[in-house]
DSSP file (Angstrom, degrees, kcal/mol; ACC not computed):
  #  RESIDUE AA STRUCTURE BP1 BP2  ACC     N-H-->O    O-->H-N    N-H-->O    O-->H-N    TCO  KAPPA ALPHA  PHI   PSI    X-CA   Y-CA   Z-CA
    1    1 A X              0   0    0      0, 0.0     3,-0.1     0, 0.0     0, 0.0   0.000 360.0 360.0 360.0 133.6  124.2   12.7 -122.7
    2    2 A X        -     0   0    0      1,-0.2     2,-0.9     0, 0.0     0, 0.0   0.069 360.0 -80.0 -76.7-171.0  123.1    9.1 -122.1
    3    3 A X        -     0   0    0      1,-0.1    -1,-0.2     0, 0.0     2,-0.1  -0.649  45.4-125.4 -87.8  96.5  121.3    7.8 -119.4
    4    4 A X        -     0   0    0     -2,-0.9    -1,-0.1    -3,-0.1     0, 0.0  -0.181  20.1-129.1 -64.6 145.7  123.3    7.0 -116.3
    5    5 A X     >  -     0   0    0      1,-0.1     4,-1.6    -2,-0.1     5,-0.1  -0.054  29.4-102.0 -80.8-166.5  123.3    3.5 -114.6
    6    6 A X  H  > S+     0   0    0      2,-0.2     4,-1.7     3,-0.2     5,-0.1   0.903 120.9  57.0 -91.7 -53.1  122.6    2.9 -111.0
    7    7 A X  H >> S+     0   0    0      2,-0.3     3,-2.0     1,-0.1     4,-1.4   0.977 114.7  36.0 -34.0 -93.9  126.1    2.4 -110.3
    8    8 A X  H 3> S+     0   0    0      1,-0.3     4,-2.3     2,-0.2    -2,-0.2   0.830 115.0  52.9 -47.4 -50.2  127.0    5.7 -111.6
    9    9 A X  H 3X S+     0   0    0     -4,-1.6     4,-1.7     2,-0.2    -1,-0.3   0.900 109.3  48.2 -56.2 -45.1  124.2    7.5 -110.5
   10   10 A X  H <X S+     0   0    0     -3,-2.0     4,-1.6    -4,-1.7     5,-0.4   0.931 111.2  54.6 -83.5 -29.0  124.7    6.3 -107.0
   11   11 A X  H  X S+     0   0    0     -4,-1.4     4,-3.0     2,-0.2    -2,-0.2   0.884 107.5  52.7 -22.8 -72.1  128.7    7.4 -107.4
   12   12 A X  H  X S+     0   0    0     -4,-2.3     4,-2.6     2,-0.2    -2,-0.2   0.901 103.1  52.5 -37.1 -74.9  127.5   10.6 -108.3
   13   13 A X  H  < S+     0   0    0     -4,-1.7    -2,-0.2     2,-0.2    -1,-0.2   0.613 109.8  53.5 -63.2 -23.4  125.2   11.0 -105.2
   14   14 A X  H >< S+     0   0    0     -4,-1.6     3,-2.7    -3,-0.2     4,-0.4   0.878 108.3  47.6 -69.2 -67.6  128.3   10.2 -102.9
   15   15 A X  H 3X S+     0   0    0     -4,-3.0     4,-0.6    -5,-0.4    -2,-0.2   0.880 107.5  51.1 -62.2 -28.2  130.4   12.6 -104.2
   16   16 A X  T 3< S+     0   0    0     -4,-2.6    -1,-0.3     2,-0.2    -2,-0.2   0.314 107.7  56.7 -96.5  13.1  128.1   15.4 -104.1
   17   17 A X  T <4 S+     0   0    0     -3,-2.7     2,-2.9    -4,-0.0    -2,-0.1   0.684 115.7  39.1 -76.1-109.9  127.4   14.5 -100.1
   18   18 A X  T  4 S+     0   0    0     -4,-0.4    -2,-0.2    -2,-0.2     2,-0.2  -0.116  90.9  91.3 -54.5   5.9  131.1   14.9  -99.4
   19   19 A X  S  < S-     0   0    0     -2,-2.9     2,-0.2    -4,-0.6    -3,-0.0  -0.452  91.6 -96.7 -90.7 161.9  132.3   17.7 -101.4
   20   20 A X     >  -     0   0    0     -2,-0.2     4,-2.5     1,-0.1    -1,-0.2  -0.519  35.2-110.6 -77.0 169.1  132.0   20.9  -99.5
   21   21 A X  H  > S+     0   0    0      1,-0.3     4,-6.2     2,-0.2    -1,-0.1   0.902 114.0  56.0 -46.2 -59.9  128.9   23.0 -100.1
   22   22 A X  H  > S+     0   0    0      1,-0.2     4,-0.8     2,-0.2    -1,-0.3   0.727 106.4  56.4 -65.2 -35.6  130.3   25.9 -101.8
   23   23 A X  H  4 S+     0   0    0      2,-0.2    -1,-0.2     1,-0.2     5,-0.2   0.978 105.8  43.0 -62.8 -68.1  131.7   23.4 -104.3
   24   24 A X  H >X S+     0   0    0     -4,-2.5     4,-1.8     2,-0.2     3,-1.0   0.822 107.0  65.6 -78.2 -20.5  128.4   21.6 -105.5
   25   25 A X  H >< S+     0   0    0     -4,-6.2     3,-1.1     1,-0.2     2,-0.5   0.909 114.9  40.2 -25.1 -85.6  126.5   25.6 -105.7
   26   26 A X  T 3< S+     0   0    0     -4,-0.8    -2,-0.2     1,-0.3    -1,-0.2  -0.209 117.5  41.5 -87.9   1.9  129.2   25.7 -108.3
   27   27 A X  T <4 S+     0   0    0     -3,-1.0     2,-0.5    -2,-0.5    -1,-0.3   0.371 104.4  60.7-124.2 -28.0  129.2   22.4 -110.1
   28   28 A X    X<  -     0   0    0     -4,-1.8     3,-1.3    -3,-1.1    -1,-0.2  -0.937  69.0-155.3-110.0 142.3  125.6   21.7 -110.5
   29   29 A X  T 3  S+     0   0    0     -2,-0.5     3,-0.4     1,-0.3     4,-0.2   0.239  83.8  77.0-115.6  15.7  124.1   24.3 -112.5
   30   30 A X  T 3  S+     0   0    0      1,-0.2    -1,-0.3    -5,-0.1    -5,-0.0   0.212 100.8  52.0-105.5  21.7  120.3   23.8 -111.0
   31   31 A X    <>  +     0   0    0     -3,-1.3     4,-1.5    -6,-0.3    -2,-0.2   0.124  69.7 104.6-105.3   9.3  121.9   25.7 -108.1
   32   32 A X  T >4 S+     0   0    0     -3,-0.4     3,-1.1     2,-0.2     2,-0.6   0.956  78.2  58.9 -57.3 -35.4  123.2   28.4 -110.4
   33   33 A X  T 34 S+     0   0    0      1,-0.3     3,-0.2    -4,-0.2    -1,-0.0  -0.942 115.9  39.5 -84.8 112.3  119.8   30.8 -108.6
   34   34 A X  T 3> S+     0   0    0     -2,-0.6     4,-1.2     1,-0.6    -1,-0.3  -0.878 113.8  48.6 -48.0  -7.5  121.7   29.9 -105.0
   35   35 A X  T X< S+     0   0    0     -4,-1.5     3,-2.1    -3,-1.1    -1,-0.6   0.714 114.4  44.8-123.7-129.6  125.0   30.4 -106.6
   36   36 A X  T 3> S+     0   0    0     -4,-0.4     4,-1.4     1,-0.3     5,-0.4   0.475 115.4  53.3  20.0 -66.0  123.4   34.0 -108.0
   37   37 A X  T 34 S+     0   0    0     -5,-0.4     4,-0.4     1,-0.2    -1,-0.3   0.916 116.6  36.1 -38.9 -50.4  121.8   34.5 -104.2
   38   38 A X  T << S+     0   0    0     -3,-2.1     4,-0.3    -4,-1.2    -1,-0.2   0.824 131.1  17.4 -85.0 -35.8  125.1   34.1 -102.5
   39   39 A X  T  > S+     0   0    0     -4,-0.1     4,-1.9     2,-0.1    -2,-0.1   0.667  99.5  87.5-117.1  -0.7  127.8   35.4 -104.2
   40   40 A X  T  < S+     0   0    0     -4,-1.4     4,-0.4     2,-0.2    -3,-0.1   0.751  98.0  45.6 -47.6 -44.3  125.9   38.2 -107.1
   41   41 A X  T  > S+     0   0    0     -5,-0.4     4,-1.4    -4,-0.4     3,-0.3   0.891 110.8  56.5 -63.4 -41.5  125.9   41.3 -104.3
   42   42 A X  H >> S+     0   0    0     -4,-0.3     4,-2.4     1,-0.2     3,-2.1   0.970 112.9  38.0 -49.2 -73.4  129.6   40.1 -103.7
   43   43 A X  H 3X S+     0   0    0     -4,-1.9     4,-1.8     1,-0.3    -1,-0.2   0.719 115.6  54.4 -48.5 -29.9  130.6   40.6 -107.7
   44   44 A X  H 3> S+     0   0    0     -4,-0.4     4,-0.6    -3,-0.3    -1,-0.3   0.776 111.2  41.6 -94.6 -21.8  128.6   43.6 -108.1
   45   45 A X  H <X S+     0   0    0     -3,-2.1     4,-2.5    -4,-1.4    -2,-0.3   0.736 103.6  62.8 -72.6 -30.8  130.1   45.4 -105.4
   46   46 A X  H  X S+     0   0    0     -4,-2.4     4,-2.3     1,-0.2    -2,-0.2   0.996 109.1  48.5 -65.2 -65.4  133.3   44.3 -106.3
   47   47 A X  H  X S+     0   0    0     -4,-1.8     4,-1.6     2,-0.3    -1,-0.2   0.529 109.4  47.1 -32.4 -24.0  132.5   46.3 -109.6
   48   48 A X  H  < S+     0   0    0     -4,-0.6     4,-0.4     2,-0.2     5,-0.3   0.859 106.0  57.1 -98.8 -37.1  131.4   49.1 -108.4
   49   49 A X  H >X S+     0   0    0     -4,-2.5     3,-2.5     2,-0.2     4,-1.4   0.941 108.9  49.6 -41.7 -82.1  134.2   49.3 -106.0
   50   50 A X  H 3X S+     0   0    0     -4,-2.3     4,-3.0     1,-0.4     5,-0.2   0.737 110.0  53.9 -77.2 -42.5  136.6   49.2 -109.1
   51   51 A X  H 3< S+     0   0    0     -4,-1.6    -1,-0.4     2,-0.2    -2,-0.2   0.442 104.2  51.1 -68.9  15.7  134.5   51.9 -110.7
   52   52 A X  H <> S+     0   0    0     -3,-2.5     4,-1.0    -4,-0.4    -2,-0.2   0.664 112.3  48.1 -96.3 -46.9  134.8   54.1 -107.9
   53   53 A X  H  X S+     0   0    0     -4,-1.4     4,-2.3    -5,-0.3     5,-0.2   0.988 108.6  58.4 -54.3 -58.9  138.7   53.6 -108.0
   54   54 A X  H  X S+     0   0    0     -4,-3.0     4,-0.7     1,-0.3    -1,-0.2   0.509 106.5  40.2 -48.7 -23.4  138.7   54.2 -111.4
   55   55 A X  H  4>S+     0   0    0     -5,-0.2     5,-1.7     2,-0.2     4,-0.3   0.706 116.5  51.8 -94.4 -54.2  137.2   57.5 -111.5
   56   56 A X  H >X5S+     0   0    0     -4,-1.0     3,-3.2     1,-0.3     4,-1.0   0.922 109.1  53.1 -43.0 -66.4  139.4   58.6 -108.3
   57   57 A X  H 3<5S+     0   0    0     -4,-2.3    -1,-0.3     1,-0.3    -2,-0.2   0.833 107.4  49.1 -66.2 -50.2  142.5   57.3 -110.1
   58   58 A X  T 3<5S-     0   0    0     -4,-0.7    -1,-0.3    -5,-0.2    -2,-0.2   0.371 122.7-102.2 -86.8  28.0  141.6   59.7 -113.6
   59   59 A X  T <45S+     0   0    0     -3,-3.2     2,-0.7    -4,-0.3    -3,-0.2   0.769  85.7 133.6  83.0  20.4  141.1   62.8 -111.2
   60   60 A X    >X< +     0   0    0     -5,-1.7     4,-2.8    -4,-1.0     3,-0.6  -0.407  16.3 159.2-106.7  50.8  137.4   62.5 -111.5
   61   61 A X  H 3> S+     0   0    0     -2,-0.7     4,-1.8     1,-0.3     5,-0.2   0.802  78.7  47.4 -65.5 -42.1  136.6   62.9 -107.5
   62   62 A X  H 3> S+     0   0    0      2,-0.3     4,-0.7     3,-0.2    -1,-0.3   0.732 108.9  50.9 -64.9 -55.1  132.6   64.0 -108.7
   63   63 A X  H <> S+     0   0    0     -3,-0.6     4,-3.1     2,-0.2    -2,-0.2   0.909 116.7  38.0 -54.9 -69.9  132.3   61.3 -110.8
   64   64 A X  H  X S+     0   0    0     -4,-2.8     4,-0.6     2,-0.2    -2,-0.3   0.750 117.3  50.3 -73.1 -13.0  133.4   58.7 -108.0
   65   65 A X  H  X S+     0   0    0     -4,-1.8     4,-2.3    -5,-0.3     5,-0.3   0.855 113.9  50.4 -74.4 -33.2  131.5   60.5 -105.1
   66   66 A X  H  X S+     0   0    0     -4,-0.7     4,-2.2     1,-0.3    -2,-0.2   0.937 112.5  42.8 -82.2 -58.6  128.5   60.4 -107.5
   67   67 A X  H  < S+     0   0    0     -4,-3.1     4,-0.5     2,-0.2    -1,-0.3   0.657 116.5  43.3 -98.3 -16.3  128.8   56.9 -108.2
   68   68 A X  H >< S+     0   0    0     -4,-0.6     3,-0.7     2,-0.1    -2,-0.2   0.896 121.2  47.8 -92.2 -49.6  129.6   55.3 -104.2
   69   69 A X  H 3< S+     0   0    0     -4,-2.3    -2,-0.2     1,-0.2    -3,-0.2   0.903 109.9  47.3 -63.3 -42.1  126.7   57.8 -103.0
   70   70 A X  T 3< S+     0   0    0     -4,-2.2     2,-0.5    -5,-0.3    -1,-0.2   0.603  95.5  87.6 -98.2   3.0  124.1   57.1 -105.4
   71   71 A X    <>  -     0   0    0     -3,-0.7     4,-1.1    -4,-0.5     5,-0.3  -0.863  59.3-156.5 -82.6 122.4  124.3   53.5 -105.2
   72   72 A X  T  4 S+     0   0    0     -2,-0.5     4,-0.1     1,-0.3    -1,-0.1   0.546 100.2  47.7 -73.6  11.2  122.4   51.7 -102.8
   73   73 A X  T >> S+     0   0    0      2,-0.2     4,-5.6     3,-0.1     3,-0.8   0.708 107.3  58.8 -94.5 -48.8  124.7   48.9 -103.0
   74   74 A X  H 3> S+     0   0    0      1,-0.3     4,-1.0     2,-0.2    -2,-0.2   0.669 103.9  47.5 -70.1  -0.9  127.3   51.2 -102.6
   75   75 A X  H 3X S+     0   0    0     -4,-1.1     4,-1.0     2,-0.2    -1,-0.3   0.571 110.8  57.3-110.7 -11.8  126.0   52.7  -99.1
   76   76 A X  H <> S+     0   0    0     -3,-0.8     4,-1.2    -5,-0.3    -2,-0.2   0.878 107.5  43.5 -58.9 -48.3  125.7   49.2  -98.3
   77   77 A X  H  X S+     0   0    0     -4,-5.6     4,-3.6     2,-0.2     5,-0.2   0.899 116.2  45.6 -60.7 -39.2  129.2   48.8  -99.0
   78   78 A X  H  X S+     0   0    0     -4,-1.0     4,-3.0    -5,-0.3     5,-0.2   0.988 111.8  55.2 -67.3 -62.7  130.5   52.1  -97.2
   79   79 A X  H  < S+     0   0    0     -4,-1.0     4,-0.4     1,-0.3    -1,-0.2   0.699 113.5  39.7 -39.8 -45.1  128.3   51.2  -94.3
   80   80 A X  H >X S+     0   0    0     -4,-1.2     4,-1.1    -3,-0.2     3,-0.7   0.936 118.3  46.2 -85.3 -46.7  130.1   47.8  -94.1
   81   81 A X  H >X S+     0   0    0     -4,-3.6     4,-2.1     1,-0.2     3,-0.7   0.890  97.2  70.4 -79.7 -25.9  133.8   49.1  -94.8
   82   82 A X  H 3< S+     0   0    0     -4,-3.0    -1,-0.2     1,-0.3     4,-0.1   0.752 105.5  43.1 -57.5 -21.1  133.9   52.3  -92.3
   83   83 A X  H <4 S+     0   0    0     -3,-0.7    -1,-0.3    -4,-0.4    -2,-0.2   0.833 113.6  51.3 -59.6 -58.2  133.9   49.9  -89.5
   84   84 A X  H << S+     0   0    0     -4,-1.1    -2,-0.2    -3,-0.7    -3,-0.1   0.887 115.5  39.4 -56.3 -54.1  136.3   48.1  -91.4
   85   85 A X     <        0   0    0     -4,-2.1    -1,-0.2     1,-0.2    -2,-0.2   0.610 360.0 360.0 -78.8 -24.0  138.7   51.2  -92.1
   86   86 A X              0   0    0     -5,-0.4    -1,-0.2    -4,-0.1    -2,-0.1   0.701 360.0 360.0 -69.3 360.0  138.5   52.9  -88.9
């Protein structure tokens, strides 16, 4: 990639004021370690929620108690949803 001109470069610097936040985390990749900060616990929880379903679902109740209890992500997550569920 060449060299941007002043013009462009200042173009550039516009758009990335006026885009929402959450956008330019996700378009400029020397935010990828905020991008990683913000949404990483989300995604990994999300996974471990679906392996916790996943085990329920093939009769495996020991398997999925095993795997929401002994993660500390996953007692963060029960911690957050019992409130949620009640």
């Amino acid at each position: 990639m060449g060299k941007l001109t002043i013009e462009e470069r200042r173009r550039m610097n516009a758009a990335r004021r006026t885009r929402p936040r959450a956008i330019a985390i996700l378009a400029e990749p020397r935010d990828r370690e905020a991008w990683r900060r913000r949404f990483g616990p989300v995604v990994g929880l999300i996974a471990l929620g679906m392996s916790v379903i996943a085990a329920a679902q093939a009769g495996l109740p020991g398997l999925a108690w095993r795997l929401a209890s002994t993660s500390l992500s996953a007692s963060s997550l029960l911690e957050w949803l019992m409130p949620v569920l009640r």
